[in-house]
DSSP file (Angstrom, degrees, kcal/mol; ACC not computed):
  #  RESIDUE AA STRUCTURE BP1 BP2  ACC     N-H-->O    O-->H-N    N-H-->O    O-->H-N    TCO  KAPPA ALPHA  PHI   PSI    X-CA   Y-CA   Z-CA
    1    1 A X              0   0    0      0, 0.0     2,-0.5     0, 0.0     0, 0.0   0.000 360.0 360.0 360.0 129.8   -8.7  -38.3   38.5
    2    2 A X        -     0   0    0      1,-0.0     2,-0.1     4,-0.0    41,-0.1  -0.822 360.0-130.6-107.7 124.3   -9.9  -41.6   37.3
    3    3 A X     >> -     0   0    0     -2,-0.5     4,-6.0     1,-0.1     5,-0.6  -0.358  24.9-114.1 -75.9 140.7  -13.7  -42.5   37.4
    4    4 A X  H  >5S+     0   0    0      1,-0.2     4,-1.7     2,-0.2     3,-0.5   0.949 123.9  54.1 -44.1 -57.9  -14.8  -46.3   39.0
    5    5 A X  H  >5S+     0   0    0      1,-0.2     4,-2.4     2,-0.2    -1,-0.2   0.915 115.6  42.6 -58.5 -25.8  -16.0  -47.4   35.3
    6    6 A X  H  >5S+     0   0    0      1,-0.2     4,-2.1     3,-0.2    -1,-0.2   0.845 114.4  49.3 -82.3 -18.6  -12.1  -46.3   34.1
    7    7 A X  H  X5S+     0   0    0     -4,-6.0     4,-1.6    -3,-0.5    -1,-0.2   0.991 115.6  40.7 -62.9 -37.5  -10.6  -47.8   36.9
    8    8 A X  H  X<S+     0   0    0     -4,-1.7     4,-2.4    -5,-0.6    -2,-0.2   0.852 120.4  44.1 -84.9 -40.7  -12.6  -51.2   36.3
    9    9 A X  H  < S+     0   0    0     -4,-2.4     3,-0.3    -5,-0.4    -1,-0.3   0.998 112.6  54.2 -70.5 -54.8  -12.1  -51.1   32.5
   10   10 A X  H >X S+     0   0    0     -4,-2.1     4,-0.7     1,-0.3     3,-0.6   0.640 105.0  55.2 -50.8 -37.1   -8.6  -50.1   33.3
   11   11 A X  H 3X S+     0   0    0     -4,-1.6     4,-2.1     1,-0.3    -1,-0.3   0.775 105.0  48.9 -74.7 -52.6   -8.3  -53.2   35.4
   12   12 A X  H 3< S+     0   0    0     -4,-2.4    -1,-0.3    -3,-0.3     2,-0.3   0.025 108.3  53.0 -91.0  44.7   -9.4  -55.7   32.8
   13   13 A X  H X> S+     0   0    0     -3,-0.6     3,-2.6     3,-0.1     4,-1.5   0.492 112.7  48.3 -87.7-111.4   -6.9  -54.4   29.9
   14   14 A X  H 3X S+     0   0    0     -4,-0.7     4,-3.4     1,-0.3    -2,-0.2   0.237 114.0  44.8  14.5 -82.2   -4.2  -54.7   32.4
   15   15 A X  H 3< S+     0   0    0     -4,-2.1    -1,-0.3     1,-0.2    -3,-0.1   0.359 121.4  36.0 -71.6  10.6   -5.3  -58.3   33.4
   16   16 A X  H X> S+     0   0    0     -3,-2.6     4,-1.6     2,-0.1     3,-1.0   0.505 108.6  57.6 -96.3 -19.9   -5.8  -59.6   30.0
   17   17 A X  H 3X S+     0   0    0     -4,-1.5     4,-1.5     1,-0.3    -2,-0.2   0.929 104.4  59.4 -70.8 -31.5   -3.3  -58.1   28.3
   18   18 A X  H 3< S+     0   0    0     -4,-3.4    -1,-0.3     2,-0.2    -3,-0.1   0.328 109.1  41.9 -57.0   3.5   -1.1  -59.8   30.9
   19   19 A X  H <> S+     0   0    0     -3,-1.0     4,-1.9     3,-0.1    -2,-0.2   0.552 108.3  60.4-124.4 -43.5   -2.3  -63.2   29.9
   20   20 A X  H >X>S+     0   0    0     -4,-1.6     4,-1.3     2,-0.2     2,-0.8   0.978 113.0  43.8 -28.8-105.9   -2.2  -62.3   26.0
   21   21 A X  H 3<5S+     0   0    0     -4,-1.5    13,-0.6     1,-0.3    -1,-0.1   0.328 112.9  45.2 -60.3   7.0    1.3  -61.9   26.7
   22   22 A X  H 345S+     0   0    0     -2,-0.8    -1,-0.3    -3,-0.1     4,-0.3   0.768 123.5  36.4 -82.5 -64.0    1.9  -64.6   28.7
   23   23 A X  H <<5S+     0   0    0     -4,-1.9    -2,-0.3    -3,-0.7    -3,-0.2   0.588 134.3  21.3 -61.9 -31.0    0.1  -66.9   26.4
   24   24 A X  T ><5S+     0   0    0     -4,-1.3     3,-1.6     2,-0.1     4,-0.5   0.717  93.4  91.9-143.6 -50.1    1.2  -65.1   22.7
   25   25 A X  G >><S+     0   0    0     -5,-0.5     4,-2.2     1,-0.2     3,-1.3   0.804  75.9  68.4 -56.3 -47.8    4.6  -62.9   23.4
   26   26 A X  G 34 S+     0   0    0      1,-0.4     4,-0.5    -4,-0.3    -1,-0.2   0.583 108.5  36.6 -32.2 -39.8    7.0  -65.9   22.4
   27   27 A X  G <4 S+     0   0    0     -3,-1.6    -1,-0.4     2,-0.1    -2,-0.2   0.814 122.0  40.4 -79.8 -28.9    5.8  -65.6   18.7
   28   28 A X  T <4 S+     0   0    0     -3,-1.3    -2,-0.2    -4,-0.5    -3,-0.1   0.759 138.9  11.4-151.6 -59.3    5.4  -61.9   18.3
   29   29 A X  S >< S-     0   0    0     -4,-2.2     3,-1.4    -5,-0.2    -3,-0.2   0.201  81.6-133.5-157.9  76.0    8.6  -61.4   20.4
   30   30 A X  T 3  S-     0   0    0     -4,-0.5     2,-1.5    -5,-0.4    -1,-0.2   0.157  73.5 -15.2  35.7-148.1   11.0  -64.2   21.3
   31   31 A X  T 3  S+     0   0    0     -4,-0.1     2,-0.4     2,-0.1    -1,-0.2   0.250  91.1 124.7 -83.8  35.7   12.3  -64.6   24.8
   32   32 A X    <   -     0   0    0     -2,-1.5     2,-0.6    -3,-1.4    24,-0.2  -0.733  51.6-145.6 -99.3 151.5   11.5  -61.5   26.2
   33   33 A X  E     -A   55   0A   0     22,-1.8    22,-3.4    -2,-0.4     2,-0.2  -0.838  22.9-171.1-124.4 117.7    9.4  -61.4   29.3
   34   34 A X  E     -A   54   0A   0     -2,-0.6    20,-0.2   -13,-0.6     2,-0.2  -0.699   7.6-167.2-104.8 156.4    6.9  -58.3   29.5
   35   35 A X  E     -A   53   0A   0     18,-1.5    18,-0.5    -2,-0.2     2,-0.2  -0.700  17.7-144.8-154.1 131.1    4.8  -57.1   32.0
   36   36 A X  E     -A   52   0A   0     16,-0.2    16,-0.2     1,-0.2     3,-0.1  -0.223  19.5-179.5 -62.1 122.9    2.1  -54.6   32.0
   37   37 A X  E     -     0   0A   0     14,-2.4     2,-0.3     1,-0.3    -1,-0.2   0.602  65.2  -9.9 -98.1 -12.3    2.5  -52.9   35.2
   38   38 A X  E     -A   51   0A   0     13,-0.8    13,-2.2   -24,-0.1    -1,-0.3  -0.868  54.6-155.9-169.7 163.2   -0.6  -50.3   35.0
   39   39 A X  E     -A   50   0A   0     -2,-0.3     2,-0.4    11,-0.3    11,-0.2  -0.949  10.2-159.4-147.3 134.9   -2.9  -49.4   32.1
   40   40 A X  E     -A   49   0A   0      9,-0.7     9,-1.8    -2,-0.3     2,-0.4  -0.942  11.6-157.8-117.7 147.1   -4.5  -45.8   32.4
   41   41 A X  E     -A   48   0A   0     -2,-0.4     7,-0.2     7,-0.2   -35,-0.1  -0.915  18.6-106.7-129.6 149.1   -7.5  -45.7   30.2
   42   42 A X        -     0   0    0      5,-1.8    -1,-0.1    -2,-0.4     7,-0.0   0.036  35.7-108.9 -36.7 156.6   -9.2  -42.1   28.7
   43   43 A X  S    S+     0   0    0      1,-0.1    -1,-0.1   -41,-0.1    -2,-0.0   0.779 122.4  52.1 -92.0 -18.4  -12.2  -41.1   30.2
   44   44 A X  S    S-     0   0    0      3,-0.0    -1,-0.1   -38,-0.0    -3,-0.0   0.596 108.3-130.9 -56.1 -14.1  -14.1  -42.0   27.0
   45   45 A X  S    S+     0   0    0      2,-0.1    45,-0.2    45,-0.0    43,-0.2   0.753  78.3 111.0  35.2  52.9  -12.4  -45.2   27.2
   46   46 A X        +     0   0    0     44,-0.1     2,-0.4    43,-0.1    45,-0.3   0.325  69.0  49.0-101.7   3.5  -11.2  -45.3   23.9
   47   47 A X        -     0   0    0     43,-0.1    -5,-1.8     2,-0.0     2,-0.3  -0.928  63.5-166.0-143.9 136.0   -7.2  -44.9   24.4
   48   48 A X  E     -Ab  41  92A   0     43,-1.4    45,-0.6    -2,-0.4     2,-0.4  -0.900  11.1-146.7-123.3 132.6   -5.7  -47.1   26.9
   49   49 A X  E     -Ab  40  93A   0     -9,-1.8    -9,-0.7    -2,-0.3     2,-0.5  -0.739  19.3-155.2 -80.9 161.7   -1.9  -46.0   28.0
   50   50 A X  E     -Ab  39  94A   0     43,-0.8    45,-3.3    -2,-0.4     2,-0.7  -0.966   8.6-156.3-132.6 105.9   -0.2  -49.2   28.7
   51   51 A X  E     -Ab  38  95A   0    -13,-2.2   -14,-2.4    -2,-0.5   -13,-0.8  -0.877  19.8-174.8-115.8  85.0    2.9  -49.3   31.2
   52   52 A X  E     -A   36   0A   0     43,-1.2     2,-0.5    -2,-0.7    45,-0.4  -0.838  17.1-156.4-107.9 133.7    5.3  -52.5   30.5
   53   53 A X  E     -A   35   0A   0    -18,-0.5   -18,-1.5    -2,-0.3     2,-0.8  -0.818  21.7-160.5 -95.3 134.4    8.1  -53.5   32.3
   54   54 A X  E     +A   34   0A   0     -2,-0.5     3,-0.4    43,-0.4     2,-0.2  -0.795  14.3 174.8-103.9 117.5   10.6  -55.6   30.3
   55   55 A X  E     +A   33   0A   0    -22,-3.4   -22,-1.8    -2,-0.8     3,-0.1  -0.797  65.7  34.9-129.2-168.6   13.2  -57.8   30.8
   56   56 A X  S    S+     0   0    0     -2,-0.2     2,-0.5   -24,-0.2    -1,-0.2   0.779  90.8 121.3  39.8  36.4   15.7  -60.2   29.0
   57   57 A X        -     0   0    0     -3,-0.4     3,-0.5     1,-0.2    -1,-0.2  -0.978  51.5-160.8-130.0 119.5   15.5  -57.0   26.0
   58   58 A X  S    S+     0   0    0     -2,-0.5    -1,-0.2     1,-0.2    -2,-0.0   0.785  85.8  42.4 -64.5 -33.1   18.9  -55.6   25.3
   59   59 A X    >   +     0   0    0      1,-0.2     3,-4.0     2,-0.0     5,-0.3  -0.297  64.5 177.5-106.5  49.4   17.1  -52.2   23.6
   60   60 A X  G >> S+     0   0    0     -3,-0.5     3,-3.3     1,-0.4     4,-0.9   0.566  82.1  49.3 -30.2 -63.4   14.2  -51.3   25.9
   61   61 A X  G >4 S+     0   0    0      1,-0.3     3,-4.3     2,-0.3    -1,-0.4   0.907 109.4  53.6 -55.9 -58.7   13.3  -48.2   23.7
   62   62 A X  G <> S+     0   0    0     -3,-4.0     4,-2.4     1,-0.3    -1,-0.3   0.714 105.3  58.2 -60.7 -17.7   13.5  -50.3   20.4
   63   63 A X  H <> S+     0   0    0     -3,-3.3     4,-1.5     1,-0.3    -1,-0.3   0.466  98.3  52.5 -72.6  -8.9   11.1  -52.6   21.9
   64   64 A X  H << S+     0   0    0     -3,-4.3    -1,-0.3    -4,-0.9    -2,-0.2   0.352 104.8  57.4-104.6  13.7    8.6  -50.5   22.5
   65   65 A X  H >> S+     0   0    0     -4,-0.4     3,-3.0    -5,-0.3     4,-1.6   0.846 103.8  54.7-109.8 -69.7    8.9  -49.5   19.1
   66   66 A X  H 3X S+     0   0    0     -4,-2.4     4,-1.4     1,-0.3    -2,-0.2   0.966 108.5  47.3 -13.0 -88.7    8.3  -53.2   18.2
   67   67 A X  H 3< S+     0   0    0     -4,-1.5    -1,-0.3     2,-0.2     3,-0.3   0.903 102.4  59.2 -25.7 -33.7    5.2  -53.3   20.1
   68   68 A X  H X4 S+     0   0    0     -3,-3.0     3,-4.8     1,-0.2    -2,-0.2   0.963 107.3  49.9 -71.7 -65.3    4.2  -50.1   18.5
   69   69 A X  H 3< S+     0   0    0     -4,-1.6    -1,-0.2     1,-0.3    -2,-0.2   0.592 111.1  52.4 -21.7 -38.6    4.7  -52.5   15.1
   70   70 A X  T 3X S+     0   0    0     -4,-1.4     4,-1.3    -3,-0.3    -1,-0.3  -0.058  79.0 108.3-101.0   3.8    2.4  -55.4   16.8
   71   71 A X  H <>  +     0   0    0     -3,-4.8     4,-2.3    -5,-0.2    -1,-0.2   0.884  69.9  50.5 -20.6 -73.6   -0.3  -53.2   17.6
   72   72 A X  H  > S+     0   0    0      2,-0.2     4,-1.6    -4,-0.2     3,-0.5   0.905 117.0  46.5 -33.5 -81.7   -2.9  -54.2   15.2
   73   73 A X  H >> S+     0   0    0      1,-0.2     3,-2.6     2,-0.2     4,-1.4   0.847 114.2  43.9 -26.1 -97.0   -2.2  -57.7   16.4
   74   74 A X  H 3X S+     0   0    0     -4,-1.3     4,-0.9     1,-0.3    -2,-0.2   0.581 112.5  54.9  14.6 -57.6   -2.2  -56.9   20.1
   75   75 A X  H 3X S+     0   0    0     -4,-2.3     4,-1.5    -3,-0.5    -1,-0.3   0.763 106.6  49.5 -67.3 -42.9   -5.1  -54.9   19.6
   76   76 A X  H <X S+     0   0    0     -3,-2.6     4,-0.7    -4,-1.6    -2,-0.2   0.909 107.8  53.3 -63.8 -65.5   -7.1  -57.8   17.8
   77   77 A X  H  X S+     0   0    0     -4,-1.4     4,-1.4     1,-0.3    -2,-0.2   0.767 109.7  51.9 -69.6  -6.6   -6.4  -60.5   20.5
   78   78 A X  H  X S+     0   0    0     -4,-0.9     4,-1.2     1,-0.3    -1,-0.3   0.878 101.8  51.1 -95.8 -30.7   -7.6  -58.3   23.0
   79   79 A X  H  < S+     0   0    0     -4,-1.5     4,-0.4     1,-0.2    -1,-0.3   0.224 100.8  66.5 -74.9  15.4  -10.5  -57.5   21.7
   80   80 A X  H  < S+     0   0    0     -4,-0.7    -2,-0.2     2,-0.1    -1,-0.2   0.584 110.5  39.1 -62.5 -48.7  -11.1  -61.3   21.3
   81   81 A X  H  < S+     0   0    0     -4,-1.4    -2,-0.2     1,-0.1     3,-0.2   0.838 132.8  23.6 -80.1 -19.6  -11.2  -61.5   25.3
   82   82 A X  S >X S+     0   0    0     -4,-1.2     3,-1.5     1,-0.2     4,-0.6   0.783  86.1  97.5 -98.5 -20.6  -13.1  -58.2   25.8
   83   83 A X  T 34 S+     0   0    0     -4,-0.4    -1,-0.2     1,-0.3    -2,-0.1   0.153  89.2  46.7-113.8  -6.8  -14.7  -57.8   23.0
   84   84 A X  T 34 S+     0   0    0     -2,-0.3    -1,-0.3    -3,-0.2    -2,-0.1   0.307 118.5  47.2-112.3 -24.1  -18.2  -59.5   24.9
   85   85 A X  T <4 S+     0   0    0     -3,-1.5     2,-0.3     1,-0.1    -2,-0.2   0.858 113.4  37.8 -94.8 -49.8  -17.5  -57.3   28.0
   86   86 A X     <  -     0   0    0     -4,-0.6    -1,-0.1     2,-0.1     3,-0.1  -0.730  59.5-140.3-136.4 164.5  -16.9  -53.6   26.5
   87   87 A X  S    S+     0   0    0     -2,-0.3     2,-0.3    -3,-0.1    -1,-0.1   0.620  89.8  44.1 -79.5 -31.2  -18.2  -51.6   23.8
   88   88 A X        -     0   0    0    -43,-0.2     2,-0.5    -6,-0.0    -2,-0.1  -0.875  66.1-149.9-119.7 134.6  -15.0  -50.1   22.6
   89   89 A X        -     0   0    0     -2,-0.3     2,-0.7   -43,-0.1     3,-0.1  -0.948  42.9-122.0-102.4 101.4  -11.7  -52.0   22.1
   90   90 A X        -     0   0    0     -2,-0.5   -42,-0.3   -45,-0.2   -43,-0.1  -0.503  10.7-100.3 -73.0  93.6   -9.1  -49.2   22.9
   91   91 A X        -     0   0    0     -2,-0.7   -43,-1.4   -45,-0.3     2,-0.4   0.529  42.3-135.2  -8.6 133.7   -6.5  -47.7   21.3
   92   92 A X  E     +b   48   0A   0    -45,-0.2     2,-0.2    -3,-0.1   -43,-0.1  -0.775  27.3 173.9 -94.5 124.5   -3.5  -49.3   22.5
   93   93 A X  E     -b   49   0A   0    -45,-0.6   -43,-0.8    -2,-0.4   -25,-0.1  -0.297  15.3-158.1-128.6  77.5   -0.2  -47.0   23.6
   94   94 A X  E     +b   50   0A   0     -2,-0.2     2,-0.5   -45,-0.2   -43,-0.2   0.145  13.7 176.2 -57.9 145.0    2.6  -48.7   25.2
   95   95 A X  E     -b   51   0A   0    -45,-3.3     2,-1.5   -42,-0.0   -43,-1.2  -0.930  35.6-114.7-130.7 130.1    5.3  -46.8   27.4
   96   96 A X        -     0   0    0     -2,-0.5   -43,-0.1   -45,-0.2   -45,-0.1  -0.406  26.7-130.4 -99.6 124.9    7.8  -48.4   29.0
   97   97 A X        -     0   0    0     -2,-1.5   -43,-0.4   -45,-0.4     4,-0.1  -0.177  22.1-178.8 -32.1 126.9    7.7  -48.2   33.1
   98   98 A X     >  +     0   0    0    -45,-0.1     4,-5.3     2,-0.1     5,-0.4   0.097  42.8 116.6-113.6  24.7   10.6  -47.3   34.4
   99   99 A X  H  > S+     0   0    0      1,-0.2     4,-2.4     2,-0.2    -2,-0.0   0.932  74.8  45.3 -38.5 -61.4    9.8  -47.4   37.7
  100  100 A X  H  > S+     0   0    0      1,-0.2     4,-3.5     2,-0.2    -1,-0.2   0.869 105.4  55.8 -61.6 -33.3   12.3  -50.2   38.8
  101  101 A X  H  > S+     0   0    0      2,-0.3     4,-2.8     1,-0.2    -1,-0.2   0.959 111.1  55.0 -34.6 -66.6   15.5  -49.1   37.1
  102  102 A X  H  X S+     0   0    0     -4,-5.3     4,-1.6     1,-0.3    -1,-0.2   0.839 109.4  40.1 -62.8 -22.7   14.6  -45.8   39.2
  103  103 A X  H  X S+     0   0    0     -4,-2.4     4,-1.8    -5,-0.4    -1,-0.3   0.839 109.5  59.4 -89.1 -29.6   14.3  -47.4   42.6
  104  104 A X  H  X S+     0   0    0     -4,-3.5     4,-2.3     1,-0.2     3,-0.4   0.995 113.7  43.3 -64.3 -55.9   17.6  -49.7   41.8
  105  105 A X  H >X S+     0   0    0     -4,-2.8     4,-0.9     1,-0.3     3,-0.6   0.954 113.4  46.2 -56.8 -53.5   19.4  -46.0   41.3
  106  106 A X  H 3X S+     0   0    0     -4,-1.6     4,-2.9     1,-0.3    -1,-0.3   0.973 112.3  58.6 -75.5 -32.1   17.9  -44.3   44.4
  107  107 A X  H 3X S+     0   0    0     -4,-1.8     4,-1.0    -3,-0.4    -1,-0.3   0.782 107.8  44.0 -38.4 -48.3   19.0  -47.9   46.0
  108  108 A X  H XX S+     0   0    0     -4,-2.3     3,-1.0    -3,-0.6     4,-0.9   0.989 111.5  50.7 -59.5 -85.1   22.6  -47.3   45.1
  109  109 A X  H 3< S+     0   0    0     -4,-0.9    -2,-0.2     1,-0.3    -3,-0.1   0.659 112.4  44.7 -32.5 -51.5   22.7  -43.9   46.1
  110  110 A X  H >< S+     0   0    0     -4,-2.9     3,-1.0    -5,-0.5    -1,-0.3   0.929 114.0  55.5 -58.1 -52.9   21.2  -44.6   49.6
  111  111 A X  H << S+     0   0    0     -4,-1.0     2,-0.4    -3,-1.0    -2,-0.2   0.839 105.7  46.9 -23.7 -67.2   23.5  -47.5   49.6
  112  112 A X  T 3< S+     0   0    0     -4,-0.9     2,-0.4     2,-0.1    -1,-0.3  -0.474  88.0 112.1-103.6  46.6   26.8  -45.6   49.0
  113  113 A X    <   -     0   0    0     -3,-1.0     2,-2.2    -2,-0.4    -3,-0.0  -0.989  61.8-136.6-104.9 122.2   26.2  -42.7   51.5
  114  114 A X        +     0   0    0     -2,-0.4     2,-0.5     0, 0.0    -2,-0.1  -0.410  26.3 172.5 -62.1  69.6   28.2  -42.4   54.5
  115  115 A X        -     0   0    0     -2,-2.2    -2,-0.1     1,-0.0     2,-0.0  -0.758  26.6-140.3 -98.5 137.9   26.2  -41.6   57.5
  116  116 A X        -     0   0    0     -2,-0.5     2,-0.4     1,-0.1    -1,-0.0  -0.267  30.5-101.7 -77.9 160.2   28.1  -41.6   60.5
  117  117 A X        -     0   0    0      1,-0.1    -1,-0.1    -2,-0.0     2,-0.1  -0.671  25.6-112.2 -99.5 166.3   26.3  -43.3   63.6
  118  118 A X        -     0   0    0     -2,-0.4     2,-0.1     1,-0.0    -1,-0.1  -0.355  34.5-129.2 -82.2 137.9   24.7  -41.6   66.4
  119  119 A X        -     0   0    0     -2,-0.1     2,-0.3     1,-0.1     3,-0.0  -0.480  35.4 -96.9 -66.7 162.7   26.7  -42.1   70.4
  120  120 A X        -     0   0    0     -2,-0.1    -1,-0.1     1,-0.1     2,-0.0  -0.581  36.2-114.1 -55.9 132.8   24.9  -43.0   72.9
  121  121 A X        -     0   0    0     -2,-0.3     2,-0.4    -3,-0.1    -1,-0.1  -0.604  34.6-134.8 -77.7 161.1   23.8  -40.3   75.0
  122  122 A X        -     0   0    0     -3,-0.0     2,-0.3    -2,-0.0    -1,-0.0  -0.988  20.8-110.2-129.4 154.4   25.4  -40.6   78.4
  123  123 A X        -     0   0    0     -2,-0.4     2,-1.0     1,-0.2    -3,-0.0  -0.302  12.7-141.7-104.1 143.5   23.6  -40.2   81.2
  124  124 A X  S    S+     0   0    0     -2,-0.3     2,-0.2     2,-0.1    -1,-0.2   0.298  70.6  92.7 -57.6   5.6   24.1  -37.2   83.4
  125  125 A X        -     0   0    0     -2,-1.0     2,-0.3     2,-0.0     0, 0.0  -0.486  64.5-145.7-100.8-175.1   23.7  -38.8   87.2
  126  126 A X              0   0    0     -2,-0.2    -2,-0.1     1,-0.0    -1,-0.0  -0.919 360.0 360.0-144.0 114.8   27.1  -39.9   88.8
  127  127 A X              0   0    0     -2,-0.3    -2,-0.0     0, 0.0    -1,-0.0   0.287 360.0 360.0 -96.8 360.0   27.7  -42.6   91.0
């Protein structure tokens, strides 16, 4: 259960690290286009989880391993935009969301089931 001050800290990671990586990913990593889809912060608010969805990256998993590499960095520019705002600049941990992947699959499935359709009831008077 997440407290209003983590939600609200939680809320500006999220939207500046999306702008940081709007603005900065191009050097740090070529055309791929992230987006942080939720950031869960500690209740100290010293650890941030970070939740990115990626695309145009051929090895999701290696990328987040890349990120992990660009921490430091990452970590820096963000505490350049918060750093006036919060007390802490927070560990960073990126994971990658797989949220959509999982709804394209349950999307398929649903997709490729045969359900037969219902008659019409017909109705019992008689003319």
């Amino acid at each position: 259960m997440s407290g209003t001050r983590q939600l609200k800290y939680a809320g500006l990671i999220q939207k500046d690290l999306s702008e940081i990586f709007q603005r900065d990913s191009r050097h740090w990593f070529g055309k791929a286009f992230i987006t942080i889809t939720e950031v869960q912060v500690s209740p100290d608010l010293s650890f941030a989880k970070v939740f990115v969805s990626l695309m145009m990256v051929d090895d999701p998993e290696g990328f987040i391993e890349q990120m992990a590499q660009k921490k430091p960095e990452i970590r820096k520019a963000l505490g350049l935009k918060i750093g006036k705002q919060v007390r802490i600049v927070p560990e960073l941990h990126f994971v990658l969301d797989n949220t959509q992947e999982h709804a394209q699959n349950i999307e398929g499935i649903l997709s490729r089931l045969q359900i037969p359709k219902e008659k019409p009831e017909e109705d019992g008077s008689e003319d």
